[in-house]
N, C-alpha and C positions, 0 to 999 in steps of 0.2 A: 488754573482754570477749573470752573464746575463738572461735575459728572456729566449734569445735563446738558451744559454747552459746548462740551466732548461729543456727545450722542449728536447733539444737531449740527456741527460739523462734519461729523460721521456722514451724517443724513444728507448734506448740502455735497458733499463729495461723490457722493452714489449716484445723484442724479444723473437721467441719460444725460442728459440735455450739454451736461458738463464734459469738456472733451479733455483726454486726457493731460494736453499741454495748455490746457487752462486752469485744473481743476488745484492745483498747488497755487497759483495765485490766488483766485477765490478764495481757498481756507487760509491765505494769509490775511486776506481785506478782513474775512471774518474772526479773525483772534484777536487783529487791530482792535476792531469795532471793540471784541470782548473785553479788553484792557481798559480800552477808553469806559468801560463801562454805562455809562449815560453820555447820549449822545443828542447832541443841538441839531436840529436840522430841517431840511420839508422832507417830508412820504411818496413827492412825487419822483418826475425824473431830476429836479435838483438835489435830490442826495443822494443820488449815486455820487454824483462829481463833490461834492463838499462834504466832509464828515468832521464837527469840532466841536470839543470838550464841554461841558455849561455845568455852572456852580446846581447845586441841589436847592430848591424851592418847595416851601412846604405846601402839601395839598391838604385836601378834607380828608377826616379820618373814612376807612370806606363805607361805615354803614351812613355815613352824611350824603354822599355824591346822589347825585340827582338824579332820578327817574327808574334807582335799584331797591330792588325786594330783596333784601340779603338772608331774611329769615321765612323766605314762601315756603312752602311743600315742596317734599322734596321729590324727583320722580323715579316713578316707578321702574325699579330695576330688574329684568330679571334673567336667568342665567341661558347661552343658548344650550340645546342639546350638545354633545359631545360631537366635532367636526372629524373628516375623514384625514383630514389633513394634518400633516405636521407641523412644527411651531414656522414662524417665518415672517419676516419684514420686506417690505415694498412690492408688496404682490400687485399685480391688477386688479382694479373692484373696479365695479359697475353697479346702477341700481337698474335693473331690469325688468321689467313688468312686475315688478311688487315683487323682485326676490334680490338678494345679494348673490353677485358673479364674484369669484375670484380664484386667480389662476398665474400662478408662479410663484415668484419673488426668489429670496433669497434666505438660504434654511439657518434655522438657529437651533443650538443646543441647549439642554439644560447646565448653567452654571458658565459659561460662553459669557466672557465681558464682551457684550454689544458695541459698544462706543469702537473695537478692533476687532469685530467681526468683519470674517472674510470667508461667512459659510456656504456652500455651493450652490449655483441658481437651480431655482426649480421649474418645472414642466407640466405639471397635473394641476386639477381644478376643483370646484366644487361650485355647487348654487345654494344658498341656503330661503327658508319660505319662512318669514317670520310667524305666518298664519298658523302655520303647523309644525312649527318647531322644529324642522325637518332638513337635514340634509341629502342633497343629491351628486354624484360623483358626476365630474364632467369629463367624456371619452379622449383618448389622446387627444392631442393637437397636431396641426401636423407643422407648428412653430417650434426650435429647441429650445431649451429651457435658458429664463433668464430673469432678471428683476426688475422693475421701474419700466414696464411697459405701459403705455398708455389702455387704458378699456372705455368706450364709448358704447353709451345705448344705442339701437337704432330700431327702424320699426318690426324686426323681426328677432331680432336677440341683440349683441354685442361685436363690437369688431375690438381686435386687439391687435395696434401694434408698436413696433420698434421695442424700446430697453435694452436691455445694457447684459452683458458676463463678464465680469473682470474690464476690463479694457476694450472688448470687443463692443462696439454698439448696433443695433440692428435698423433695420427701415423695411425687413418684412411685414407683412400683414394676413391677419384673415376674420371670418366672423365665425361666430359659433348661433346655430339655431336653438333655441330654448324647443320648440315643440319639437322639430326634430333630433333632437342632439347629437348634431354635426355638424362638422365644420369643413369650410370651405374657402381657399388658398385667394387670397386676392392679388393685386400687382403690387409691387413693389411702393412705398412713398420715396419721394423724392431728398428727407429729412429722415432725422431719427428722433423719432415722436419721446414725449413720458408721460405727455401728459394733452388731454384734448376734450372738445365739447360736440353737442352734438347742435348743428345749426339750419333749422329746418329739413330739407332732404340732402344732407352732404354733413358730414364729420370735420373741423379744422383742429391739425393737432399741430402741436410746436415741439421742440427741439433739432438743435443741428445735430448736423455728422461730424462735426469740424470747425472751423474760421472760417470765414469767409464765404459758407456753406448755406443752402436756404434753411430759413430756420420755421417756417410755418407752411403748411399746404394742407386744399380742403382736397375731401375726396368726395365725390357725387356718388351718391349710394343708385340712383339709376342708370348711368352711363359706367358707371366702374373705372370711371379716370382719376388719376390725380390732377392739382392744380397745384402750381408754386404760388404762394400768396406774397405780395414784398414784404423784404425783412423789416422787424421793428426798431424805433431807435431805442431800445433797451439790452441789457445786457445779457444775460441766460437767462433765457424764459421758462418760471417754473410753472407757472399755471396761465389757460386759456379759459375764457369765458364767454355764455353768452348774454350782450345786452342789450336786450331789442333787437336782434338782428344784426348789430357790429358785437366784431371781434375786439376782445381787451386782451391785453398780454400784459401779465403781473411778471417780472424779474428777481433774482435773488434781495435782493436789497430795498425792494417795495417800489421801485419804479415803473409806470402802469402808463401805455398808449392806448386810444381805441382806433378800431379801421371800420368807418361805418360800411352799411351793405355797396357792395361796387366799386367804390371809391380805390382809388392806388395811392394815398397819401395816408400816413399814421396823424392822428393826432395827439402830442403829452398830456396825460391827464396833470392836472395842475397839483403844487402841493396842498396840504392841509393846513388850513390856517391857524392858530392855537395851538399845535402840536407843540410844546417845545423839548419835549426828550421823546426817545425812542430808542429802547434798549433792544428789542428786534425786530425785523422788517414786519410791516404790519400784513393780515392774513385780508384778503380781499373774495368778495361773493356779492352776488345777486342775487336782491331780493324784494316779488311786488313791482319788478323794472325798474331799481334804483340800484347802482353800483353803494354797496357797505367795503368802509375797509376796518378794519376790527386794528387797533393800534393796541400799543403799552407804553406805559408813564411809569416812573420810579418818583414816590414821597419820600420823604424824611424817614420815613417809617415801615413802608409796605409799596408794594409794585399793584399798578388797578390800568385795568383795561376802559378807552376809549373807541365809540363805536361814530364813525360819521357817516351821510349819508348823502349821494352826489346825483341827481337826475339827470343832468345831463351836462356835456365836459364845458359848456358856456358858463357854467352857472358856478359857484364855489358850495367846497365842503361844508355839510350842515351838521352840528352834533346829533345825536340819536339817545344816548345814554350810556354813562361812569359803570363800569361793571369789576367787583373784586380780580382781582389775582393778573396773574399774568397770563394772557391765552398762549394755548398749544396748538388748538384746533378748531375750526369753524366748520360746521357743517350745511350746506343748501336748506335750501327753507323746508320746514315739512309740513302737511297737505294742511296744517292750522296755521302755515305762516308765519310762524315763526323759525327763526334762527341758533342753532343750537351753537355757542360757545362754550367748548371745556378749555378748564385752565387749571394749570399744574397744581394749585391747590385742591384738587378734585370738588373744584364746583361745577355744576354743569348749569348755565345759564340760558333761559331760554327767551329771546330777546325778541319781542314783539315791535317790528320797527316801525309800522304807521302808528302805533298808541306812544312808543319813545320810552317803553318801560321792559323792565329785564327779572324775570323769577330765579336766583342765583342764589338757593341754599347750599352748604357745603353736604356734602355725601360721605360716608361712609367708608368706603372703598377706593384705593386709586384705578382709572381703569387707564387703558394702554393707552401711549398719547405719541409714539415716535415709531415711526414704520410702521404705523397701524391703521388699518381699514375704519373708516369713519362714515356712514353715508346713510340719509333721511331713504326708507321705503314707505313713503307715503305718512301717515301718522304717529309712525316710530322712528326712531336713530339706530342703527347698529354699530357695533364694535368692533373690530376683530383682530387677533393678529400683532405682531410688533409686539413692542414690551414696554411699562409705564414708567413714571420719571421717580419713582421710591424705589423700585427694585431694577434697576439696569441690569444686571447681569442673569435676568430670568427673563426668559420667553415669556408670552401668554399665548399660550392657545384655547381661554376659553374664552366664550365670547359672551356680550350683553346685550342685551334690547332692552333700552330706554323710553320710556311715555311719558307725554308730556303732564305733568303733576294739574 
């Protein structure tokens, strides 16, 4: 097995969402999948249930594939000031009124192979201001320390809850004021969040406590209730979105339902047509009010990401555009609208999805792509945090702000 598919094991085993007598099966579907290598199948919910083997088919070489600038400009990178914080993976981020929130996770050492990191969860914060290059220290919390807790915007700062300590999982909450910087204790969720959106005036975040346990619930930021939402028919829900006003729930495996506004019925989003390999679950986002799921294909030769593009769950997957390398991480749109995809070959792509075309020069530098904070503040990307897929066994604690070339 790769380094790197050690580390995303690692990564898929941390998650709250993963309860502890499930979370050894998962990393076994997941080494399967590894072995098999290239795998046949749909991106929706039919490949959770079917996974099988398909001969190798040769594609375009990548600077052929259609709608990619493989030699644009490349963007401007630059370094953040020096953070208050120590090195660390799966912390809470948030993008917050034009700053970077982040606050816990899980600590790393210098020289600490990651991929068997079991460094202790953290409790402190910080907010960073791209504008000013500035960090700000964020006052206790009155949460204990832990990692893969969910952080949502809201109109006044951030709420942060649930995540995980070792085995323990949470379903506390609370938010933190940006102008006042304090925080304040909320009710309990009914779930153990990792991960959540923010949906008009109310938060829905997802993970269980358990089996059989509810796995999503909104909270109403003016009533200060919780809401159990019905479960999905997917399986660990790693990420929540919002599209239009329904909720989507992406799963380990790429399995994706939505639950329009009101409604108590899930619906399966459908597979992806043309897909025929998919060496890992593909990464999903909204963008412009079109569900993107950002896929991988394996050539004869080299691995190149496919990007589709779904308006609505009637309708089928539409291509977008062929982009190098294998993505690690998809970022929400920023304030130009586009999409930012890095992929372990440190290209950062920036994928303009109503023109159908992608700026995907290779860069210089690998930057952090596993445990690591990734999130657009308006017409920049930030970085932070976690450690990248060249040097596993090093933290990064510095961080980068990306502009769009």
């Amino acid at each position: 097995m790769s380094t790197n598919i050690k580390v995303l094991l690692d990564e898929l085993a941390n998650r709250t969402e993963i309860a502890p007598a499930t979370a050894s099966d998962t990393l076994g579907r997941a080494r399967r999948l590894q072995r098999r290598r290239l795998v046949r199948g749909s991106v929706g919910v039919a490949a959770a249930a079917t996974l099988v083997t398909a001969a190798v088919t040769a594609f375009p070489a990548i600077d052929d594939h259609p709608g990619v600038d493989a030699a644009g400009p490349s963007p401007a990178v630059r370094t953040m000031s020096s953070s208050p914080l120590g090195a660390r993976e799966f912390a809470a981020a948030a993008s917050v009124q034009g700053s970077l929130f982040v606050w816990g996770g899980r600590e790393l050492s210098a020289g600490q192979p990651t991929a068997a990191s079991s460094g202790r969860p953290l409790d402190d914060g910080a907010t960073y201001d791209p504008a000013t290059n500035a960090w700000s220290t964020v006052p206790a919390s009155p949460l204990a320390a832990r990692q893969s807790a969910a952080a949502v915007e809201t109109d006044t700062g951030v709420l942060v809850v649930g995540g995980r300590a070792g085995d323990t999982l949470f379903n506390d909450a609370a938010t933190y004021s940006l102008a006042d910087r304090t925080w304040t204790r909320l009710p309990s969720a009914p779930n153990c969040p990792s991960t959540g959106v923010s949906l008009g005036g109310s938060v829905v975040v997802g993970g269980a406590c358990g089996p059989g346990g509810p796995v999503l619930a909104s909270f109403d930021l003016t009533s200060q209730t919780w809401t159990t939402l019905p479960n999905p028919p997917v399986n660990l829900v790693q990420r929540v979105l919002d599209w239009n006003g329904a909720v989507v729930v992406v799963d380990e495996v790429g399995a994706a339902a939505v639950l329009p506004p009101g409604a108590s019925t899930w619906t399966a989003v459908g597979p992806i047509a043309g897909v025929d390999y998919a060496i890992q679950p593909p990464l999903f986002t909204v963008a412009g009010g079109t569900l993107i799921a950002i896929t991988t294909g394996e050539s004869s030769t080299s691995n190149f990401t496919e990007a589709f593009a779904l308006t609505d769950v009637t309708s089928g997957w539409a291509p977008v555009a062929e982009l190098p390398g294998a993505p690690s991480t998809v970022v929400q749109p920023t304030s130009s609208g586009d999409l930012v995809v890095w992929s372990a070959d440190t290209r950062a792509c920036f994928l303009d999805v109503e023109a159908r075309r992608a700026s995907c020069p290779s860069m210089t530098q690998p930057l952090p792509s596993f445990g690591s904070v990734w999130l657009a503040l308006g017409d920049v990307v930030v970085t932070w945090g976690g450690h990248n897929d060249v040097d596993v066994s090093g933290p990064d604690v510095v961080g980068y702000v990306l502009t769009h070339p």
